[in-house]
C-alpha positions in Angstrom: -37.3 -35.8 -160.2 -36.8 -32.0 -161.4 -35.0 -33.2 -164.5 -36.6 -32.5 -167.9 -35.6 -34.3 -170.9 -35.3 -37.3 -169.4 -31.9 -37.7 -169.2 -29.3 -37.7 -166.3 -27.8 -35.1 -168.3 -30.6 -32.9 -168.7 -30.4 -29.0 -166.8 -33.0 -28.8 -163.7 -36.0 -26.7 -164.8 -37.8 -26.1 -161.8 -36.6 -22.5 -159.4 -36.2 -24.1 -155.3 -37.7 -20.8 -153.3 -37.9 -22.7 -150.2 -34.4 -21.2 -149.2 -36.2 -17.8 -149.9 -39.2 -18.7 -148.1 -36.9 -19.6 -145.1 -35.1 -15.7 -145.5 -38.2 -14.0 -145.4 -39.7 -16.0 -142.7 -36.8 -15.0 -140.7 -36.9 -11.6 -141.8 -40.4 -11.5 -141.0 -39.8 -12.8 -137.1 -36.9 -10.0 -136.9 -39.1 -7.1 -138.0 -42.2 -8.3 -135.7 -39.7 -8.2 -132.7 -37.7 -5.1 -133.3 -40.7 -2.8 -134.6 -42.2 -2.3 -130.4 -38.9 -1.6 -129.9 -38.5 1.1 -132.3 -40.5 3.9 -130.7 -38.4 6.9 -131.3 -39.2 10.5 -129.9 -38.8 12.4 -126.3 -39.7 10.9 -123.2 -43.1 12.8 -122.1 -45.4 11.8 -119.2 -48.7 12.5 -121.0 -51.8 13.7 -118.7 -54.5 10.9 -118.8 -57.9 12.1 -119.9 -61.3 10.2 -121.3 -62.2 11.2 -124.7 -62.8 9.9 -128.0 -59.7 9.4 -130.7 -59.6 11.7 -133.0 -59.1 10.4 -136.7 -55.8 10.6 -137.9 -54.3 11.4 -141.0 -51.0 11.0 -142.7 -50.6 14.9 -142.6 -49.8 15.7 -138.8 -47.5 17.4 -136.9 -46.5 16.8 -133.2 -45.5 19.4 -131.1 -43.9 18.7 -127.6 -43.0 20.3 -124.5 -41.1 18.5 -121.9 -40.7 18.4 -117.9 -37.9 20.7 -118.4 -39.4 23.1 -120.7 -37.5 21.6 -124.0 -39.6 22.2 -127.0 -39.8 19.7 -130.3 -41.3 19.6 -133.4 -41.4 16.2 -134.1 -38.5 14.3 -132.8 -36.3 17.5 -133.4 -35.3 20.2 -130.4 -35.7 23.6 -131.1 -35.2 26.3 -128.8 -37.8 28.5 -127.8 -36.8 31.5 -129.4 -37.0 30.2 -132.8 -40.5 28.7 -132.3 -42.4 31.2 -133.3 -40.6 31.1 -137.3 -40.4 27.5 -137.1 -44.3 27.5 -136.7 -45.0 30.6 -138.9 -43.1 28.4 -142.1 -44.8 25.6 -141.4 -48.4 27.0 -141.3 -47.3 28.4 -144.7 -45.6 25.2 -146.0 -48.9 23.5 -145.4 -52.3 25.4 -143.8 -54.1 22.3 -143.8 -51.8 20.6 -141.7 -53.1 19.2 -138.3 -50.8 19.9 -135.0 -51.1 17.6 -131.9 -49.7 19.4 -129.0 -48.3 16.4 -126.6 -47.5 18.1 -123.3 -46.0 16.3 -120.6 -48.1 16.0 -117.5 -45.5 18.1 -115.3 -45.4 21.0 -117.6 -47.4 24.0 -116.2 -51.0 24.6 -117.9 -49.4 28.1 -118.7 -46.2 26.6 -120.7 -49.4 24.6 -122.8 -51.7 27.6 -122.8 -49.0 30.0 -124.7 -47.3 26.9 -127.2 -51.4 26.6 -127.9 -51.8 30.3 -128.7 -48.5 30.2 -130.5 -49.7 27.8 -132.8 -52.9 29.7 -133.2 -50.8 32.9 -134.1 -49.1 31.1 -136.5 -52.0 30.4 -138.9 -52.2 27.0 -137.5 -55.9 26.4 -138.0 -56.4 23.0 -135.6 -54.6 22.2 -132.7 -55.1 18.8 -130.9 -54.2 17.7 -127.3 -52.4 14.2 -126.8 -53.6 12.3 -123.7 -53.1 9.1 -122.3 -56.5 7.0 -122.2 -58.2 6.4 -119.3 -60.0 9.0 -116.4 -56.6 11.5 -114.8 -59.5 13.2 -112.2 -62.2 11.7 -110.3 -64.9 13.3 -109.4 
């Protein structure tokens, strides 16, 4: 079986990808485990709220603000006093660009309020709020 020509002699034609089946199978199992674990990012207690989802696109930005006042732009610290340009260059980099402002719950409406008006000042043209799903007030 697998010989050509014939012979006992003859070179084996036929490629064996079941070892290569196996490694990505395995590979496969790996990256399905260790992807959950992977979510990177500041640890932020986000205010629940019931609304729809927005749609998302590829072009987003996240802005945070933490329990202890520590402000990010994506996963990256900046301090507050250099906010103001880091926005400014970004609205100018890209003025289409969507921000999501994801506050934790702890933060003072005020601390949201101004990073809001911030953005706005910037030239940041739409500024989204990121919740946790489900009701945060009942009424």
């Amino acid at each position: 079986m697998g010989m050509s020509g014939g012979g006992s002699s003859g070179m084996m034609s036929e490629i064996n990808v079941t070892p290569f089946v196996d490694v990505m199978l395995v590979l496969l199992v790996i990256f399905m485990v260790t992807t959950p674990l992977m979510v990177t990012g500041m640890e932020v207690e986000l205010p629940r709220a019931e609304a729809p989802p927005l749609e998302s696109s590829e072009d987003q930005l996240v802005l945070a603000i933490t329990a202890d006042g520590t402000f990010y732009i994506g996963e990256r610290e900046i301090p507050a006093e250099d906010l103001g340009e880091k926005l400014v260059a970004i609205a100018e980099a890209n003025p289409d660009r969507d921000v999501f402002l994801k506050a934790d719950g702890n933060v003072r409406y005020e601390q949201v309020a101004q990073l809001m008006a911030m953005a706005k000042t910037a030239g940041i043209a739409r500024v989204g709020l990121v919740t946790q799903p489900g009701t945060g007030l009942e009424l």
